[in-house]
C-alpha positions as CSV (number, residue, x, y, z in Angstrom):
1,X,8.4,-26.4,3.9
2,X,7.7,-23.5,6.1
3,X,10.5,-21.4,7.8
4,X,10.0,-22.3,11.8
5,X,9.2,-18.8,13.8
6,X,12.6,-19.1,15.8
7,X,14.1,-18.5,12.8
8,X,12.1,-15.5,11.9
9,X,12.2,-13.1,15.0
10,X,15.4,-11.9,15.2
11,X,15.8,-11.2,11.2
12,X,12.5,-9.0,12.0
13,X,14.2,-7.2,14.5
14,X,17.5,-6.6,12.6
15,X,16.7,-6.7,8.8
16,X,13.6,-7.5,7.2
17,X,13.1,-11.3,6.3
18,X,11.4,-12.1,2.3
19,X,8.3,-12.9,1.9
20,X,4.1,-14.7,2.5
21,X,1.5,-16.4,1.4
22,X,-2.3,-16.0,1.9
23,X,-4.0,-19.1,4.0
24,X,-7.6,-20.0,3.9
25,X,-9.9,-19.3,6.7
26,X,-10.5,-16.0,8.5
27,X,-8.0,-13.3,9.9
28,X,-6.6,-15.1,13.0
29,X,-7.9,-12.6,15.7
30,X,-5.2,-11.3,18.2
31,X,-3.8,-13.3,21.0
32,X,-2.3,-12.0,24.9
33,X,0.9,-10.1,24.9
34,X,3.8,-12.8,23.8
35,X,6.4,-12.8,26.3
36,X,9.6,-10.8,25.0
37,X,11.8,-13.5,22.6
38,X,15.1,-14.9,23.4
39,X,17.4,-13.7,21.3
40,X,17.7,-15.9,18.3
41,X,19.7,-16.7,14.8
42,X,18.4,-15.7,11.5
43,X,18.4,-19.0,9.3
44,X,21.0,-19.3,6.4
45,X,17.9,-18.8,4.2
46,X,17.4,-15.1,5.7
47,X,20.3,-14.1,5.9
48,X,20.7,-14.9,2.1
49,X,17.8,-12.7,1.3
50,X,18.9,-10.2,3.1
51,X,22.3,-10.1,1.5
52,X,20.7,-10.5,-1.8
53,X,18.3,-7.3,-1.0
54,X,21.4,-5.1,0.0
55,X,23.5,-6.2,-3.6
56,X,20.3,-4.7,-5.1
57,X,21.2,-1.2,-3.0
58,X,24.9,-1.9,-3.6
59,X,24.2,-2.1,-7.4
60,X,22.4,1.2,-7.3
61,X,25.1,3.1,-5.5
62,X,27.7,2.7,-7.9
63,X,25.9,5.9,-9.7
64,X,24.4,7.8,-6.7
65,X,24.7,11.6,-6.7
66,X,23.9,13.8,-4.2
67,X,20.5,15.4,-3.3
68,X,19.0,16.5,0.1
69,X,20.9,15.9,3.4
70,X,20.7,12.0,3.3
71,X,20.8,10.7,0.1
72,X,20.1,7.2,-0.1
73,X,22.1,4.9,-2.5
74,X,19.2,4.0,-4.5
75,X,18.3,7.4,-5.4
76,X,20.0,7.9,-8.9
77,X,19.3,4.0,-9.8
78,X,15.9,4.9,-9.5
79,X,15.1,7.9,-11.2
80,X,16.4,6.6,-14.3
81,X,13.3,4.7,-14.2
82,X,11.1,7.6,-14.2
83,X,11.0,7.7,-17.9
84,X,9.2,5.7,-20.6
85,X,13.2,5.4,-22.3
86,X,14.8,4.9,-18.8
87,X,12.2,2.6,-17.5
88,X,12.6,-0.3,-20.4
89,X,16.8,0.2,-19.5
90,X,15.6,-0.5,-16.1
91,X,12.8,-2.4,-16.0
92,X,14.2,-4.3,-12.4
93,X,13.9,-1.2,-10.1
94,X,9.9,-1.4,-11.7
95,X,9.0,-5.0,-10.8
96,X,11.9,-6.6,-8.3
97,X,13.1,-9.7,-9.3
98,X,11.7,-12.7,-8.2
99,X,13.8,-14.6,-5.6
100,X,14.7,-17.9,-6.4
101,X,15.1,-21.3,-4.2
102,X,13.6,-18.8,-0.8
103,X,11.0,-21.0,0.9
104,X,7.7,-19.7,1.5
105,X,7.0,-18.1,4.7
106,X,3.6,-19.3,6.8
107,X,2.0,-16.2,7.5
108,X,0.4,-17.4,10.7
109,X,3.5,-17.6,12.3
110,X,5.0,-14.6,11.0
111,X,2.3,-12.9,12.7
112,X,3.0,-14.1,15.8
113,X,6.7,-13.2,15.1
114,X,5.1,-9.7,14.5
115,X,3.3,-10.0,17.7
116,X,6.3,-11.0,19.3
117,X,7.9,-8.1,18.7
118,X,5.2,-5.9,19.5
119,X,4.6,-7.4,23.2
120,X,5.0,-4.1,24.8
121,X,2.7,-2.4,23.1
122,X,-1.2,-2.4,23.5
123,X,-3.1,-4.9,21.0
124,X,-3.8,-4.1,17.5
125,X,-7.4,-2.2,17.4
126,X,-10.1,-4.5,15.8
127,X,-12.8,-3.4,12.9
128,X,-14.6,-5.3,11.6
129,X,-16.6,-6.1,7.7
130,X,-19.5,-4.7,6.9
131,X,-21.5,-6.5,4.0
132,X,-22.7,-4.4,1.5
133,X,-24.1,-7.2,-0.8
134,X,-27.6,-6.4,-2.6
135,X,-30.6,-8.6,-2.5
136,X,-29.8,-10.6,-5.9
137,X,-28.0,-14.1,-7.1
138,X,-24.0,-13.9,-5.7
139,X,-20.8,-14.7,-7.6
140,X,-20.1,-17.9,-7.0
141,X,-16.4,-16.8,-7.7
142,X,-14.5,-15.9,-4.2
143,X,-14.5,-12.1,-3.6
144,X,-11.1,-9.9,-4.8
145,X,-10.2,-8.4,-1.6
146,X,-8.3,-5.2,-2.3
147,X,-6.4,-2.9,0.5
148,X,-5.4,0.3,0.0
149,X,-3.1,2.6,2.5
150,X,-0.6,5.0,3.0
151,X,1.3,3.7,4.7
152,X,3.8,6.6,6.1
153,X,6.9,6.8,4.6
154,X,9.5,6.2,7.5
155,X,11.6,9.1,6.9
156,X,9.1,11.7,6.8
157,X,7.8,10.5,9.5
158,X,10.5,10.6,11.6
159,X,12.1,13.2,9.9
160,X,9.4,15.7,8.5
161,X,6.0,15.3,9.2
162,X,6.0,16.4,13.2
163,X,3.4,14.5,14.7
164,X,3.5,16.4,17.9
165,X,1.5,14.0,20.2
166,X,3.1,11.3,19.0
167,X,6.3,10.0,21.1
168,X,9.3,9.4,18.7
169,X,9.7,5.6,20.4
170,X,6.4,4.8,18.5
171,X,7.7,5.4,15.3
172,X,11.0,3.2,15.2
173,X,10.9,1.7,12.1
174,X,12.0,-1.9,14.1
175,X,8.4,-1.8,15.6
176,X,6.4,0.0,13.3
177,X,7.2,-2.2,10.5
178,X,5.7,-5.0,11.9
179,X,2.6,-3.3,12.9
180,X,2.2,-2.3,9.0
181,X,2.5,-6.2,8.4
182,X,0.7,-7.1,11.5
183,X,-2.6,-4.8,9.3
184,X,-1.8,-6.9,6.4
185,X,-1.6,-9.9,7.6
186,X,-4.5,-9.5,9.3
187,X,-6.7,-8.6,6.2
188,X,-4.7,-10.6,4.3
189,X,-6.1,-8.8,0.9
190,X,-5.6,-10.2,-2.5
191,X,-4.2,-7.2,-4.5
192,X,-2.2,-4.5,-2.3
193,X,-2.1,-1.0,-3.4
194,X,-0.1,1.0,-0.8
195,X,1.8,4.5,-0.8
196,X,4.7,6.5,1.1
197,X,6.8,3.1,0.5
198,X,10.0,4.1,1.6
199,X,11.5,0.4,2.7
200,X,10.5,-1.7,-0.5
201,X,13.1,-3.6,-1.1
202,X,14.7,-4.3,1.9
203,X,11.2,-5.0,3.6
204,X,8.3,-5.0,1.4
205,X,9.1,-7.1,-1.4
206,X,11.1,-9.5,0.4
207,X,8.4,-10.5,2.5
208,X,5.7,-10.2,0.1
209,X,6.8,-11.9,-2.3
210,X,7.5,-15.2,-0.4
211,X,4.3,-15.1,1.1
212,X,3.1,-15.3,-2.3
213,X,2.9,-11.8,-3.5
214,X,4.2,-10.2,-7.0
215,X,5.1,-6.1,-6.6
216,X,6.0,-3.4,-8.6
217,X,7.2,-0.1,-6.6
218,X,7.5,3.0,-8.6
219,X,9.0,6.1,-6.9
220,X,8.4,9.8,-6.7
221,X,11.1,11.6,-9.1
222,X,12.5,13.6,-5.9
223,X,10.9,12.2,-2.7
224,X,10.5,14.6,0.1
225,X,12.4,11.4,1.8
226,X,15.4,12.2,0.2
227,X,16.0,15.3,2.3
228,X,16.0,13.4,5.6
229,X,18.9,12.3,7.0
230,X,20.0,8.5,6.9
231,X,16.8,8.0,4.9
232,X,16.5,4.9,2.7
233,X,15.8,5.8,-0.4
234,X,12.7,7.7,-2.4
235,X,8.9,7.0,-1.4
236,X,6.6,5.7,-3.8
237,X,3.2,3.7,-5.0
238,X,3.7,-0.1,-4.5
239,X,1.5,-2.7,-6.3
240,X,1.5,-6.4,-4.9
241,X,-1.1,-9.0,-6.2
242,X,-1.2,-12.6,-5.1
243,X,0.1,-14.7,-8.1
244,X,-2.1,-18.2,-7.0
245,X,-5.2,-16.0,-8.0
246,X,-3.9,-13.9,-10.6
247,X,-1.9,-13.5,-14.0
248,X,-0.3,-10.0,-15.0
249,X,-1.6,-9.4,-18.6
250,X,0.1,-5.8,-18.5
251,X,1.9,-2.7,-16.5
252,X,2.4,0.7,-17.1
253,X,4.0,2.9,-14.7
254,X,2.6,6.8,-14.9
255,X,4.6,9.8,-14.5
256,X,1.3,12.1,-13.5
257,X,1.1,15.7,-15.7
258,X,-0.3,18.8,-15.1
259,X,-0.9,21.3,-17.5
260,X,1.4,19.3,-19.5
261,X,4.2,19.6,-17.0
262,X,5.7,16.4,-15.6
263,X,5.0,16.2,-11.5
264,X,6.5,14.4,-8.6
265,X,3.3,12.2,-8.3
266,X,2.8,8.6,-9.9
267,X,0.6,5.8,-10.2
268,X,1.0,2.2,-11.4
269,X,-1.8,0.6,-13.2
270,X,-2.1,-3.0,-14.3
271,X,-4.2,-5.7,-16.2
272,X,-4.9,-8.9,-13.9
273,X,-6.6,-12.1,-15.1
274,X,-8.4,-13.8,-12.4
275,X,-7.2,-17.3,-13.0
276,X,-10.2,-18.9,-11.4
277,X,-12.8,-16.8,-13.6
278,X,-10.5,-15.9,-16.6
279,X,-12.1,-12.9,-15.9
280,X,-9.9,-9.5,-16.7
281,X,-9.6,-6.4,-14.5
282,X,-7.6,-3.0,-14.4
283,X,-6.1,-2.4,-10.8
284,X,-4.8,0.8,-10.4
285,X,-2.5,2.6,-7.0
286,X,-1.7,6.5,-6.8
287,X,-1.2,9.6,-4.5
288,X,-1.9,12.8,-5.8
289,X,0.3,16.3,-4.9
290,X,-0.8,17.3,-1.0
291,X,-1.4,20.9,0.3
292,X,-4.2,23.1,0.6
293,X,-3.6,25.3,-2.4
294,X,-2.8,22.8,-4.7
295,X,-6.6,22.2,-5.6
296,X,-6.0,22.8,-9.5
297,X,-3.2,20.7,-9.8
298,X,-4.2,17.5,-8.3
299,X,-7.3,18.4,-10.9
300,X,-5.2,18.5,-13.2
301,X,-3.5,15.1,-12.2
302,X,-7.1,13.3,-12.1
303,X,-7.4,14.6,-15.0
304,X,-4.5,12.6,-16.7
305,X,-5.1,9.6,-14.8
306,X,-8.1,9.3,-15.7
307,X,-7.6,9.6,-19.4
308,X,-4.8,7.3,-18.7
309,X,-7.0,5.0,-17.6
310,X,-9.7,5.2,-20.5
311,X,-6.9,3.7,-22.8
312,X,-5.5,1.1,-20.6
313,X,-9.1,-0.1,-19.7
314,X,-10.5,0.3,-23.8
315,X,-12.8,3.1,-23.3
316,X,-14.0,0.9,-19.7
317,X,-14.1,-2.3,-21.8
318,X,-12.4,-3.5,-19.2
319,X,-13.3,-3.3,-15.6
320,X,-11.3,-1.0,-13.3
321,X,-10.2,-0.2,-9.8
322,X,-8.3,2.9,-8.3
323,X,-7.0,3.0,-5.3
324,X,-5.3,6.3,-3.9
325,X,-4.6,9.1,-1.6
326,X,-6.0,11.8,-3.7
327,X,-4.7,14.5,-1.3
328,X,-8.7,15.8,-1.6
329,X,-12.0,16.5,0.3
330,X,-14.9,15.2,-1.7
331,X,-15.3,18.7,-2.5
332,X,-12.8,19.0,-4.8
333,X,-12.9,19.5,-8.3
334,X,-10.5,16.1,-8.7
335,X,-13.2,13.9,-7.0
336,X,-15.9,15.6,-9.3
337,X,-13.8,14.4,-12.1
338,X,-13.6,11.1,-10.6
339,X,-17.0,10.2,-10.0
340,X,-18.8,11.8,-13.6
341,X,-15.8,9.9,-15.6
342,X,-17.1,8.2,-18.3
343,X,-15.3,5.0,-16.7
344,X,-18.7,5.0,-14.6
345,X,-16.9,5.0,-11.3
346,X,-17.9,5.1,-7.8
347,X,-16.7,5.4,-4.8
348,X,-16.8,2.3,-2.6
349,X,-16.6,3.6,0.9
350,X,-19.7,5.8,0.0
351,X,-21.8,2.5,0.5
352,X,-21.2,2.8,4.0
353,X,-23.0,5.8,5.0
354,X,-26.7,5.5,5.3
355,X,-27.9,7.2,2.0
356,X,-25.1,5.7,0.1
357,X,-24.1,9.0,-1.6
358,X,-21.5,10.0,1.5
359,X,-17.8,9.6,2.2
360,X,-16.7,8.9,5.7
361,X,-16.4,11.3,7.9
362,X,-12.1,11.0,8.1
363,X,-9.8,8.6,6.5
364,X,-7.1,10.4,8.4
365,X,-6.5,12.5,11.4
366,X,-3.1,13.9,12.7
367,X,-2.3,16.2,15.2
368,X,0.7,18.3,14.0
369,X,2.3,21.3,14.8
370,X,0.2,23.3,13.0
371,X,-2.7,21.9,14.4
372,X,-5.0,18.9,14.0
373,X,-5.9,17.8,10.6
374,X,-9.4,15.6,10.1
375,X,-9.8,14.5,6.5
376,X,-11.2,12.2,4.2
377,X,-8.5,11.9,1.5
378,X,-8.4,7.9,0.7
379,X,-10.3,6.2,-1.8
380,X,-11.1,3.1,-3.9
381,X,-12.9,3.9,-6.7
382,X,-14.5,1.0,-8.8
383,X,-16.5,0.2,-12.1
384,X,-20.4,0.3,-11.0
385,X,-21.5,-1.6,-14.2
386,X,-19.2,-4.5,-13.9
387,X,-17.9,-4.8,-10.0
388,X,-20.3,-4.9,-7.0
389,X,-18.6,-4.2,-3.4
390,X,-19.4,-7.3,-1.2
391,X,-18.6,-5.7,2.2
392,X,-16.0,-3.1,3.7
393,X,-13.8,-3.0,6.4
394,X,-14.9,-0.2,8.6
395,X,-13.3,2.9,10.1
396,X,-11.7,3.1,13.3
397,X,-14.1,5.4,15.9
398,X,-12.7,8.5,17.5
399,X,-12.4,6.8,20.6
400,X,-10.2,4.0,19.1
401,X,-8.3,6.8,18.0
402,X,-7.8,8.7,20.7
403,X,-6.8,12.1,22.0
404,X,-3.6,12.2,20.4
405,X,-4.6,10.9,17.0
406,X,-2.4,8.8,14.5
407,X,0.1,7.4,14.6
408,X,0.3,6.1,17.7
409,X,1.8,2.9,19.2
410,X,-1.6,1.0,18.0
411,X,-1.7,2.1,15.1
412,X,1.5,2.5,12.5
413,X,0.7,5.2,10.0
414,X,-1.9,9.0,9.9
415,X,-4.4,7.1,7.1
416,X,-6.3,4.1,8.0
417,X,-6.1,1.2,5.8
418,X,-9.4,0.7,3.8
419,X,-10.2,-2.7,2.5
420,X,-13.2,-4.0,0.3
421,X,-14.5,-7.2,-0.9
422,X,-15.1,-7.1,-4.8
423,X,-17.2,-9.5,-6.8
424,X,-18.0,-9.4,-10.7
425,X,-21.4,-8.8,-11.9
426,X,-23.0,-11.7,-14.0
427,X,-22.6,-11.0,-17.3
428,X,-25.3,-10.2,-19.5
């Protein structure tokens, strides 16, 4: 039985309610402003989540030591994990616990609770697919829709990032939240790859997770976040796949080198089963060191990724995906690595330009105080001799934009969200 919206609202607006579930059909398209909600009670249910979700911050303070101006209570917890050693002591700031006896939430109406919310602000800009399926016999398996995004983290970009053209009252983290969902939601993808996740487990993975979702956050070993006062807690790659469609065969959790040094930079990678195909696949989330300078480094990264990768996947026995912010142009020597892997990678969003051989023009675009930034940085890399790409979600146009760039109070976060539709090749 479904939670009723009027029990939803006012947890969204104080603390984040657990959990969704992926319904059949298309993305319900966006309504007329809601009319501002009555203040209402959070159910028992929530509340009990919610309590359960601050016991998990509770547990972690008992060791905290300081670090930066604001250091959150989860910080030492977590970077015990950080470790191959530390991370099989800890294996439950990896992969949260699932939480038992929460009902499922019906993400229909937690959208229009989201909506709700977000009445003041101007509607959610629409893109639509574009298919990108080849002449030739289809899968007759549905598609793997996979979303990847950074997200923002909420402390750097309140706190850090100075998004000069962007009012303040955009970003508060009551509102913004549920625009990140409302994108979600929306899309409703099957595997989730998403980085900058500073509000896992009070937000992310309580929600997520009842509407159907398993996750596994890793975090940064010292997040920028961690400097920002009142923060909540290190930034990080989050994996969520939807458990009706898939079985978790295996995780590992990468601490990125370069130059054999351990960096601040991680990725998560893991072995689904489709359960409708019993087919197998590698998924794979990561964000690479930012900065112009920092060219041979995030090479370096790639670099260990990627061999990584070639032993998770069995020398690319097994079919992979990557999705990231690679902190690089298409210039760089990491995205050179990338696509002449011997994984046989290529790069999805590539299929969208006429020739097929060019990346967008932008996958983010900022205006900060050291002026604007235009950049394509976000991928999702795939195996060309195994997956085909059935259609992408397209970009948002410079006029959707606007003058004063991203975020903004349409649009939650400085990347846009890419999502693709996946299908296995017939095997041979």
């Amino acid at each position: 039985m479904y939670q009723s919206p009027r029990r939803l609202c006012s947890a969204l607006l104080q603390r984040d309610a657990p959990g969704l579930r992926r319904p059949p059909g298309p993305p319900p398209r966006r309504r007329s402003p809601a009319p501002p909600a009555a203040p209402r009670l959070a159910s028992p249910r929530l509340l009990a989540a919610a309590s359960a979700a601050r016991s998990v911050a509770r547990s972690c303070s008992r060791t905290a030591c300081p670090m930066g101006s604001g250091t959150s209570r989860l910080y030492s917890a977590l970077t015990k994990t950080l470790d191959g050693s530390s991370a099989s002591q800890h294996p439950e700031y990896l992969v949260a616990p699932d939480r038992e006896h929460l009902e499922p939430i019906d993400p229909k109406e937690l959208l229009e609770e989201c909506r709700a919310v977000l009445h003041t602000r101007p509607p959610r800009f629409q893109r639509g697919f574009v298919d990108l399926r080849a002449d030739g016999p289809s899968s007759s398996h549905a598609p793997i829709r996979v979303m990847q995004w950074n997200i923002l983290a909420q402390a750097l970009g309140e706190g850090k990032d100075n998004f000069v053209q962007c009012p303040l009252e955009a970003l508060k983290w009551e509102e913004r939240k549920c625009l990140i969902l409302e994108e979600i939601l929306a899309y409703q993808p099957d595997i989730l790859c998403l980085q900058e996740v500073d509000h896992y487990f009070d937000t992310f993975h309580p929600l997520l997770s009842r509407l159907g979702y398993q996750g596994t956050f890793f975090p940064k070993p010292w997040s920028p976040c961690l400097d920002v006062e009142h923060n909540n807690g290190p930034d990080g790659c989050a994996l969520f796949f939807l458990q009706n469609r898939f079985k978790l065969v295996s995780s590992a959790n990468i601490r990125l080198t370069a130059m054999t040094l351990k960096t601040n930079q991680v990725a998560i990678a893991q072995t689904l089963e489709c359960k409708e195909s019993s087919r197998q696949f590698c998924i794979a989330v990561t964000h690479l060191k930012a900065r112009t300078g920092w060219e041979r480094f995030r090479s370096a990264q790639g670099c260990d990724l990627l061999q990584n990768l070639q032993s998770i996947t069995q020398g690319a026995k097994i079919p992979l995906i990557v999705c990231g912010d690679f902190n690089a142009e298409p210039t760089e020597e990491v995205y050179r690595h990338f696509a002449s892997s011997s994984l046989n990678l290529n790069s999805a969003y590539k299929l969208l330009s006429a020739d097929g051989q060019s990346e967008p023009p932008y996958t983010t675009w900022k205006i900060r105080t050291s002026g604007e930034c235009r950049h394509t940085l976000d991928y999702i890399w795939y195996s060309r001799h195994a997956l085909s790409v059935r259609s992408a979600l397209d970009l948002l146009t410079e006029e959707q934009i606007g003058p004063n760039r991203l975020p903004s109070f349409n649009y939650p976060s400085d990347h846009l969200s890419l999502v693709c539709d996946f299908s296995f090749n017939e095997e041979r």
